[in-house]
GUMI-568808 format. One record per residue (C-alpha): residue in three letters; chain; x, y, z. Coordinates in steps of 0.25 Angstrom, whole numbers. Layout:
// residues N
<"ALA" "A" <X Y Z>>
...
// end
This chain:
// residues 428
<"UNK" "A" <153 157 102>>
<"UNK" "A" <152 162 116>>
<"UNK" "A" <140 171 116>>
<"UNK" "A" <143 175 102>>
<"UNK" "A" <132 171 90>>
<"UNK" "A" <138 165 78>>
<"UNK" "A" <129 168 67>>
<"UNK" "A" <131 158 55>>
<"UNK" "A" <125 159 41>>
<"UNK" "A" <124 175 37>>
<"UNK" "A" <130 170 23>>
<"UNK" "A" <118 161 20>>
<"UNK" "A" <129 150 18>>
<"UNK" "A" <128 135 22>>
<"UNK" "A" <139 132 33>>
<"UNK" "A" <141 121 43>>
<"UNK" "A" <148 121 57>>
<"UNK" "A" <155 105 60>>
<"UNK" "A" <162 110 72>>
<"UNK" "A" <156 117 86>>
<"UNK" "A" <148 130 87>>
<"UNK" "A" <152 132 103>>
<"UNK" "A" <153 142 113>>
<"UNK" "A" <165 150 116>>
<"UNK" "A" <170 162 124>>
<"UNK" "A" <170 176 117>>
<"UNK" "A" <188 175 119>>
<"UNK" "A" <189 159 120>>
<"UNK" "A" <188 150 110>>
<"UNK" "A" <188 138 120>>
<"UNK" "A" <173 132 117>>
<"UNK" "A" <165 123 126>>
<"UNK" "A" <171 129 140>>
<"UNK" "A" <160 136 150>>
<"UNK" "A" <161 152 144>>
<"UNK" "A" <154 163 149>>
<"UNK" "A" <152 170 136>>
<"UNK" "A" <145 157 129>>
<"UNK" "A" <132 154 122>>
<"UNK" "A" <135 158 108>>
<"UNK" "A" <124 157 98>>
<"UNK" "A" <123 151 83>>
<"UNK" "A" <115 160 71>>
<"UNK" "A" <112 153 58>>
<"UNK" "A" <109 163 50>>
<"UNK" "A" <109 165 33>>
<"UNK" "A" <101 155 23>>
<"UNK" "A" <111 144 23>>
<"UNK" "A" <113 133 32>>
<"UNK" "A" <123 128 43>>
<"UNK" "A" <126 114 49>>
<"UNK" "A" <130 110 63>>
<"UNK" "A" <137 99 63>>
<"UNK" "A" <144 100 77>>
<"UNK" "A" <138 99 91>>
<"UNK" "A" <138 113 95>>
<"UNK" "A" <139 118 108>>
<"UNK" "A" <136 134 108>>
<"UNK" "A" <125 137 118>>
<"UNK" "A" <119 148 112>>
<"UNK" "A" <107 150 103>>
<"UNK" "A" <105 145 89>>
<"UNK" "A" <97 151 78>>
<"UNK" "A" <94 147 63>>
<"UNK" "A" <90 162 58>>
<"UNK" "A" <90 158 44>>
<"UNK" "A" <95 146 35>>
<"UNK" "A" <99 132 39>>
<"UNK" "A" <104 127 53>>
<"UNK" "A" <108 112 52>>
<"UNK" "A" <113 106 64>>
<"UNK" "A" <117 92 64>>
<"UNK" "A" <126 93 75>>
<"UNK" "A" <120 99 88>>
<"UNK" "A" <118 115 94>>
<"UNK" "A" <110 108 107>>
<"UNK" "A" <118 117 116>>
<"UNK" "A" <114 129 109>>
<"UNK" "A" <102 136 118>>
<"UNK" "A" <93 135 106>>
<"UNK" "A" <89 134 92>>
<"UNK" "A" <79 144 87>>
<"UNK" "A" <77 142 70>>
<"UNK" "A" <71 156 64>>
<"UNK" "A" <61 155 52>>
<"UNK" "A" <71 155 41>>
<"UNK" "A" <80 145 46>>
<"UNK" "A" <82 130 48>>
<"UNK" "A" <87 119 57>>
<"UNK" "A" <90 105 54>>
<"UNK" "A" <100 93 56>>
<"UNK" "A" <102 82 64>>
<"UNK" "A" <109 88 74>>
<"UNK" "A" <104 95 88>>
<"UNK" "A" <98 106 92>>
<"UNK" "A" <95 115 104>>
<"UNK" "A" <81 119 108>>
<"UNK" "A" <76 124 97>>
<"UNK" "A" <64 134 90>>
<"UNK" "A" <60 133 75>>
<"UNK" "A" <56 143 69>>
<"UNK" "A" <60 141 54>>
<"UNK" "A" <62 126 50>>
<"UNK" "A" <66 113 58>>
<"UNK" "A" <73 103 48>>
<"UNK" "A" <79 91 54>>
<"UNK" "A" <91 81 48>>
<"UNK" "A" <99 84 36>>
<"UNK" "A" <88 77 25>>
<"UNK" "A" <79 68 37>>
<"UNK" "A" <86 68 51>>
<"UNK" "A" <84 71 67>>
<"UNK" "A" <87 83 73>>
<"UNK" "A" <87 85 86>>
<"UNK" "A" <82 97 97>>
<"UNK" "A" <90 95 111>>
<"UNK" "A" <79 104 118>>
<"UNK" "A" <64 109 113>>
<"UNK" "A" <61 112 100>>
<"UNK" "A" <50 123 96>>
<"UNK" "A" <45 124 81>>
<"UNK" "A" <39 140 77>>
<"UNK" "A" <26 142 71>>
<"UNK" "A" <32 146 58>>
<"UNK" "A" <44 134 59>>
<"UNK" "A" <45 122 51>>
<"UNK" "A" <47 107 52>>
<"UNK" "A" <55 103 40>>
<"UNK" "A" <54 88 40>>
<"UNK" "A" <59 78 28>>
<"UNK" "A" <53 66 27>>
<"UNK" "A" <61 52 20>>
<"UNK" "A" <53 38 18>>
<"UNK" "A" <58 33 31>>
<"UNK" "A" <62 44 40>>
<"UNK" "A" <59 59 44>>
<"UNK" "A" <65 71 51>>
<"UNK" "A" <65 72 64>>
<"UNK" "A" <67 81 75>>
<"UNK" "A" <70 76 91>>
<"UNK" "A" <69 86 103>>
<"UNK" "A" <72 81 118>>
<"UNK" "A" <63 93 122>>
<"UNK" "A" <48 98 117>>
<"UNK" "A" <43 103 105>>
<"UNK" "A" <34 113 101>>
<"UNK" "A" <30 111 88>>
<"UNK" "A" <24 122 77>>
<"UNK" "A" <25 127 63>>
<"UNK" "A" <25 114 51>>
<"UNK" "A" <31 103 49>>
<"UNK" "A" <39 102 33>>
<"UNK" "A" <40 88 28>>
<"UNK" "A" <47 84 15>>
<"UNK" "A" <46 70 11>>
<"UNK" "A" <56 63 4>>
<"UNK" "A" <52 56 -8>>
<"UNK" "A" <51 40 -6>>
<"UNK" "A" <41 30 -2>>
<"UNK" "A" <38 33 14>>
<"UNK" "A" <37 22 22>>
<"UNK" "A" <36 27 36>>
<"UNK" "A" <22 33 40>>
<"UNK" "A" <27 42 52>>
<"UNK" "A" <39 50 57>>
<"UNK" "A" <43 56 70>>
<"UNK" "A" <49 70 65>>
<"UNK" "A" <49 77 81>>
<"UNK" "A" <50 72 92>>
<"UNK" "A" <52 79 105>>
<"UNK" "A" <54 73 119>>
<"UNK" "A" <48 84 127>>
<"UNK" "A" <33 84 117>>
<"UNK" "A" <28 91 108>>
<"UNK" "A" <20 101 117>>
<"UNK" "A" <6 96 110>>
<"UNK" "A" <11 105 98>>
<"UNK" "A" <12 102 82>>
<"UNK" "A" <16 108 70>>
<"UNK" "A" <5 118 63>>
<"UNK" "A" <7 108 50>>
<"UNK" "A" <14 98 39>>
<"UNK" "A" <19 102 26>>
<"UNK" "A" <25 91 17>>
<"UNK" "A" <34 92 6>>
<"UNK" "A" <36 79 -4>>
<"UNK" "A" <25 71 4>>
<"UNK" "A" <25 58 -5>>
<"UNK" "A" <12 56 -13>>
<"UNK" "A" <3 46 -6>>
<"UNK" "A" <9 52 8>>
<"UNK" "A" <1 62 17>>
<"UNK" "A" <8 68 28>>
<"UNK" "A" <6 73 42>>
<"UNK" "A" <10 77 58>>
<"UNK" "A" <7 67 70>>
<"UNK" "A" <11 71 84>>
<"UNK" "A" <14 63 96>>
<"UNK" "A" <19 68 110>>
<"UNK" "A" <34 71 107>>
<"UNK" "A" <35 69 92>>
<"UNK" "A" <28 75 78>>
<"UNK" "A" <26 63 67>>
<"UNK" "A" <24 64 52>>
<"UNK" "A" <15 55 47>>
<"UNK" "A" <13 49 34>>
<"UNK" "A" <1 46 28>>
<"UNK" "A" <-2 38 17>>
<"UNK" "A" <-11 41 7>>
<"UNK" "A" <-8 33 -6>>
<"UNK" "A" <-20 35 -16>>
<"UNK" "A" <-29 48 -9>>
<"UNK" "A" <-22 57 -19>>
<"UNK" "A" <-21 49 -33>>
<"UNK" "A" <-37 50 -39>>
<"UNK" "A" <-42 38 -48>>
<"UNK" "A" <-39 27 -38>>
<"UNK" "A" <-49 16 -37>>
<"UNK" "A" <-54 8 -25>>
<"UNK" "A" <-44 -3 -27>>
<"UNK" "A" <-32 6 -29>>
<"UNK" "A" <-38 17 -17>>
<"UNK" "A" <-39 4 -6>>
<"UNK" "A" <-26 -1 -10>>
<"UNK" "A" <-21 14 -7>>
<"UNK" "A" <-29 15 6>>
<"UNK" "A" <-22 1 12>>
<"UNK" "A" <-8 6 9>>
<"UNK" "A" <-13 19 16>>
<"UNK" "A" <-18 12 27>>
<"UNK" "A" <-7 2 32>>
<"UNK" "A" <4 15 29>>
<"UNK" "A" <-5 24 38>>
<"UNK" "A" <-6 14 48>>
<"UNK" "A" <9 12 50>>
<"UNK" "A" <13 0 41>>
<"UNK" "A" <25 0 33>>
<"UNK" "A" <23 0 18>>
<"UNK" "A" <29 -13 10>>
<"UNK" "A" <39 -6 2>>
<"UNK" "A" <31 -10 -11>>
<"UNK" "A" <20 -2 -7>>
<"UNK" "A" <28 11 -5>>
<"UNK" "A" <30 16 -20>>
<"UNK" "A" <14 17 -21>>
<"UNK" "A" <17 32 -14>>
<"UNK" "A" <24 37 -25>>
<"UNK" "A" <12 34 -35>>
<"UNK" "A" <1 42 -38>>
<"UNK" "A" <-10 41 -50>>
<"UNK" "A" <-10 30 -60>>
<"UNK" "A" <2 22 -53>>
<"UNK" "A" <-2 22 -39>>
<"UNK" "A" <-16 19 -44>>
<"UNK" "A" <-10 8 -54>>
<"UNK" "A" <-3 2 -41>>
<"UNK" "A" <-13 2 -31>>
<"UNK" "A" <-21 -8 -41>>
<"UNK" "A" <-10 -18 -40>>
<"UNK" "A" <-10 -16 -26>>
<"UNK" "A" <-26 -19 -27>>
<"UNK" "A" <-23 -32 -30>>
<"UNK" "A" <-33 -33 -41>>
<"UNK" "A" <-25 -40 -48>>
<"UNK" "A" <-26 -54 -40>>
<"UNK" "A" <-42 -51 -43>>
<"UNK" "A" <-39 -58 -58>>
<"UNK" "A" <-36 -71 -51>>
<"UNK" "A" <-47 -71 -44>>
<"UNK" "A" <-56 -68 -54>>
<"UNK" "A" <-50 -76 -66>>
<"UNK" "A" <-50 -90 -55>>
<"UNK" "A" <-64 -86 -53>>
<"UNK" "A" <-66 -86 -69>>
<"UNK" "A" <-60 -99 -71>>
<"UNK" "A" <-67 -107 -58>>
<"UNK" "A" <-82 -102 -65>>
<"UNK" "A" <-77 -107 -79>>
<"UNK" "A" <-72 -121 -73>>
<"UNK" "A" <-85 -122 -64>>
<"UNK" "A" <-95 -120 -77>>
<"UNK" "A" <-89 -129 -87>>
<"UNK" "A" <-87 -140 -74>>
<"UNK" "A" <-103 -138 -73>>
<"UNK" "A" <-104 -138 -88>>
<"UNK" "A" <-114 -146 -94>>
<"UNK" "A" <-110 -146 -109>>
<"UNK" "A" <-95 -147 -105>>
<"UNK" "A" <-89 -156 -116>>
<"UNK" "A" <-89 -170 -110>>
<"UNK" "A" <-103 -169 -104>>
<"UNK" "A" <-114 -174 -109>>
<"UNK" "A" <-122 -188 -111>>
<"UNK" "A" <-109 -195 -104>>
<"UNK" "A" <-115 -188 -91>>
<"UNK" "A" <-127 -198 -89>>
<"UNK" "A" <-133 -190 -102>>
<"UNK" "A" <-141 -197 -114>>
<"UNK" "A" <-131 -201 -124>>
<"UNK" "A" <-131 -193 -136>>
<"UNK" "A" <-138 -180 -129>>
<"UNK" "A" <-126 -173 -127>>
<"UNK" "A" <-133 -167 -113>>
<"UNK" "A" <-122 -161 -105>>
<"UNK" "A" <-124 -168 -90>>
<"UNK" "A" <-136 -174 -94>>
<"UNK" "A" <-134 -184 -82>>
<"UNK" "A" <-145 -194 -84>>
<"UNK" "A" <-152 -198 -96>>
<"UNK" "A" <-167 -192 -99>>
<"UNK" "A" <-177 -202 -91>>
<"UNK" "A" <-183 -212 -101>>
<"UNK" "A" <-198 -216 -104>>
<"UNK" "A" <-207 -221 -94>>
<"UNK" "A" <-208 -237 -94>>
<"UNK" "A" <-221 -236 -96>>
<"UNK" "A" <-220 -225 -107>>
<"UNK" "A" <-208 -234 -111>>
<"UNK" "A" <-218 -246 -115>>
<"UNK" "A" <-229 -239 -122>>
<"UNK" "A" <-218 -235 -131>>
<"UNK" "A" <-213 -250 -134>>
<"UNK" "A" <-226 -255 -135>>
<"UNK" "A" <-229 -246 -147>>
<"UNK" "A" <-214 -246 -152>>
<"UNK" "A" <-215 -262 -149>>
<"UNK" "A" <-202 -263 -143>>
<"UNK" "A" <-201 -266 -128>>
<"UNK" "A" <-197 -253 -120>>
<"UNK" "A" <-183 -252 -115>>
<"UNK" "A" <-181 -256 -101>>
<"UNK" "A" <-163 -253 -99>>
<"UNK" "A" <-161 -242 -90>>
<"UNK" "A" <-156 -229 -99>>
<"UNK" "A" <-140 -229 -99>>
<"UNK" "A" <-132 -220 -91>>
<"UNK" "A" <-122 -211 -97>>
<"UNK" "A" <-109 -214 -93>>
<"UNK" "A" <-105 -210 -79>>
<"UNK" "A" <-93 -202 -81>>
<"UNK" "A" <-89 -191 -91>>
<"UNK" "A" <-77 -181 -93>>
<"UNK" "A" <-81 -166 -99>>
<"UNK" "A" <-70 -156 -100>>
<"UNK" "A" <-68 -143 -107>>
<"UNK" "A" <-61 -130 -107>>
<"UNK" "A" <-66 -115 -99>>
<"UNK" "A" <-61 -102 -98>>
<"UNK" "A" <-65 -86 -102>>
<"UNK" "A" <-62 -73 -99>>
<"UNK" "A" <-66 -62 -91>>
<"UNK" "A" <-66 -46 -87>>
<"UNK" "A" <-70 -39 -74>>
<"UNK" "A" <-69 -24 -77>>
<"UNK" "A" <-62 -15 -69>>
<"UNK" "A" <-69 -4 -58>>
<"UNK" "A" <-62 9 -60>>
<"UNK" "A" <-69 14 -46>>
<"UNK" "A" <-63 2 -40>>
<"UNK" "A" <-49 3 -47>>
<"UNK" "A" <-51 -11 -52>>
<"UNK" "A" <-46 -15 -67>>
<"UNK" "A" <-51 -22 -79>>
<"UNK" "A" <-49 -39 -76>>
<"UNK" "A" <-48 -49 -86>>
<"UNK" "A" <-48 -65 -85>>
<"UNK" "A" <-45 -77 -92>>
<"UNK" "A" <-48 -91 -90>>
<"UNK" "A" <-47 -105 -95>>
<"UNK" "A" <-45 -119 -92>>
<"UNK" "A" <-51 -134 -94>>
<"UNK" "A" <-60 -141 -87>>
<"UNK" "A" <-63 -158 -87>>
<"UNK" "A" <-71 -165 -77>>
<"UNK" "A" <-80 -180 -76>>
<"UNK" "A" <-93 -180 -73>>
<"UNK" "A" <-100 -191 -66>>
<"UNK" "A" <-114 -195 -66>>
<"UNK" "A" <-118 -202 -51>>
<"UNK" "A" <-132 -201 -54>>
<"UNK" "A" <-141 -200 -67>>
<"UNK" "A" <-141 -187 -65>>
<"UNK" "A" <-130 -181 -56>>
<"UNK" "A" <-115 -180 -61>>
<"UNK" "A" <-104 -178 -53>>
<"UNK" "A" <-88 -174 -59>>
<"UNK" "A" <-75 -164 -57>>
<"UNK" "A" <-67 -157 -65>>
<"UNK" "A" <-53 -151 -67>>
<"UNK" "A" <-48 -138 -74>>
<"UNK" "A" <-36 -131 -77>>
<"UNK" "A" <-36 -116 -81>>
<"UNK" "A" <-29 -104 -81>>
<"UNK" "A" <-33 -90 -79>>
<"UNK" "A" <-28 -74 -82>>
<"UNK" "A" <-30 -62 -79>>
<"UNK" "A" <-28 -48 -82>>
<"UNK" "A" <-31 -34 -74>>
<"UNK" "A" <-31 -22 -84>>
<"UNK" "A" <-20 -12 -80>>
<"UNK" "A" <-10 -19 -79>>
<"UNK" "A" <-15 -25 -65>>
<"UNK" "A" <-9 -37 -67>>
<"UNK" "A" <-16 -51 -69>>
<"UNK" "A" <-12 -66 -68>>
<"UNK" "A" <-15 -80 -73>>
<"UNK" "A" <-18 -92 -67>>
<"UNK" "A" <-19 -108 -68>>
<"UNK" "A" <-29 -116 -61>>
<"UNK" "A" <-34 -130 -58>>
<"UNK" "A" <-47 -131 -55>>
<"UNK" "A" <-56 -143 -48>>
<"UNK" "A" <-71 -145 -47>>
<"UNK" "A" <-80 -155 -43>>
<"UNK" "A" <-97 -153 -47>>
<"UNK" "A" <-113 -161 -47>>
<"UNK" "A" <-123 -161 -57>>
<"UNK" "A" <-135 -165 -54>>
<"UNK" "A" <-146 -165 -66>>
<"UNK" "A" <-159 -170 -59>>
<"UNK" "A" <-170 -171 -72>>
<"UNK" "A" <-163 -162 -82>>
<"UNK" "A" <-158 -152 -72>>
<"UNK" "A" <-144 -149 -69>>
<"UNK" "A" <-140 -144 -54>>
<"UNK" "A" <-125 -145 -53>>
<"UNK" "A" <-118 -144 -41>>
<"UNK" "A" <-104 -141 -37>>
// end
């Protein structure tokens, strides 16, 4: 071009350039050798856009007035870059030192651009920034930035797993300056986002904030919400299962965070507890079938752990009735009822804990059942000893679909009575 500007674009057309923009002398059309008439310069002009695919070599000024300048090849030995309001630069290619004062757009979709020099962003100049799940535009400068105007990000839609991306750095700093502010575009639900700065690089940082914005949730749904937030905010990688959650809101995402709750597991818990209680009363039963006058009891009185007989008469007492029934009064000892005895009978029932609406906790229902046998033993007149064995089963259900479970169980227990008198203090 020698010192000649070459203005492309009047015709708001989209062209592109694959070989070498170079300078020339005014009468020679030799390009590369030393001239004295060189340091031609490169107008983009026009609303359409042109592509640099080559490495360049002119010398002389560059400047986007108006449309699109992508350069994925490299203009680094032009003296400088200057983008007016109405235009834009982007690709993945190099540029010289450069001045923003429309819009910076790195990578063709997400890529790296690259500033061979210093790069300076006007106060009226925008950052445009597309964001992916896993990866960001960036911009690199081997000099200093100077940073100003706003940062445009536009999010792809996906489920985002990484929390931060570098999208500047610039090895001579950042000058202690920032960009006036963030604008987002497509920002995921569930997803705040904003600027974090370092010595030579700008960050964009994402923040998760699953639940803040969906009304109705109740404490169990908002905690599971808040632990998720938590280990993504703090830099942990999210299981993949965990990652849809983002793309729900209202009914679904609060129908999801209760699974996650784990109440469902709670129906175990309480329907185990249910049948140990059942299995525990009828193993201290007195009237459990079996029991009776076989356990030290008076025959014929049907008195559930009676133990030992009812003390008899007095001797004394004993023989003022003989004398006046004339018959000698009964010296035997009064018999014991046999020593050992076998009860056994069936237990079960159903049960409901109502559901907390405050606590995001749901209607539980449970059922039980099962057969119990055991032996008692009577060691003393009035102390008997023994263990039973169960089987049962349990169920369990959580309204809304929450999921519920059964269960089979074998159960074991040992017990004391003790009836001094006609008391009765069991003791496990």
């Amino acid at each position: 071009m020698g010192s000649r500007q070459l203005t492309v674009g009047g015709n708001n057309q989209t062209t592109g350039v694959s070989g070498v923009i170079s300078d020339c002398g005014p009468t020679s059309n030799e390009c590369g050798a030393t001239l004295a008439n060189s340091g031609g310069s490169l107008i983009k002009a026009g609303t359409g856009t042109l592509t640099l695919s080559g490495t360049n070599t002119y010398t002389g000024a560059t400047q986007v007035d108006d449309g699109g300048l992508i350069v994925d090849g490299s203009i680094a030995t032009s003296s400088g870059l200057t983008v007016d309001a109405g235009g834009t630069v982007g690709g993945t290619g190099t540029l010289p030192t450069t001045v923003i004062n429309g819009t910076l757009a790195p990578g063709n979709s997400i890529g790296t651009i690259t500033v061979a020099g210093n790069l300076t962003f006007g106060a009226g100049s925008i950052y445009a920034v597309e964001v992916s799940p896993a990866a960001a535009d960036r911009t690199n400068a081997t000099g200093s930035a100077t940073l100003a105007g706003i940062v445009q990000a536009t999010f792809a839609s996906g489920t985002y797993v990484t929390r931060q991306h570098t999208i500047l750095h610039a090895d001579g700093g950042l000058g202690g300056t920032t960009f006036a502010s963030l604008s987002t575009v497509a920002l995921p639900a569930g997803l705040a986002a904003a600027l974090s700065y370092g010595t030579n690089d700008v960050f964009l940082d994402l923040t998760a904030q699953l639940g803040l914005d969906t009304a109705g949730l109740g404490g169990n749904q908002q905690n599971v919400a808040g632990a998720i937030n938590s280990y993504f905010n703090g830099g942990g990688a999210l299981p993949p299962g965990f990652l849809p959650l983002f793309d729900l809101n209202g009914g679904a995402l609060s129908s999801a965070l209760s699974q996650l709750s784990g109440e469902a597991t709670t129906g175990a818990q309480q329907a185990g507890a249910q049948l140990t209680n059942q299995f525990l009363s009828l193993m201290l039963d007195p009237f459990a079938v079996g029991r009776g006058s076989t356990i030290g009891g008076v025959p014929g009185t049907g008195s559930a752990l009676a133990l030992a007989p009812e003390s008899g008469l007095p001797p004394e007492a004993a023989l003022a009735f003989a004398k006046v029934k004339k018959a000698p009064p009964s010296t035997a000892p009064a018999a014991m009822a046999p020593s050992w005895s076998a009860w056994g009978g069936p237990f079960g029932g159903t049960g409901k804990i109502e559901g907390d609406a405050s606590t995001g906790s749901s209607d539980l229902r449970t059922n039980t059942g099962g057969f119990a046998a055991g032996i008692d033993y009577l060691v003393a007149p009035d102390t008997v000893v023994g263990f039973a064995l169960a089987g049962g089963v349990t169920k369990w259900d959580i309204a809304a679909g929450l999921g519920g479970g059964s269960s089979d169980a074998f159960q074991a227990g040992a017990y004391a009575v003790t009836r001094p008198g006609r008391g009765t203090s069991p003791a496990l």
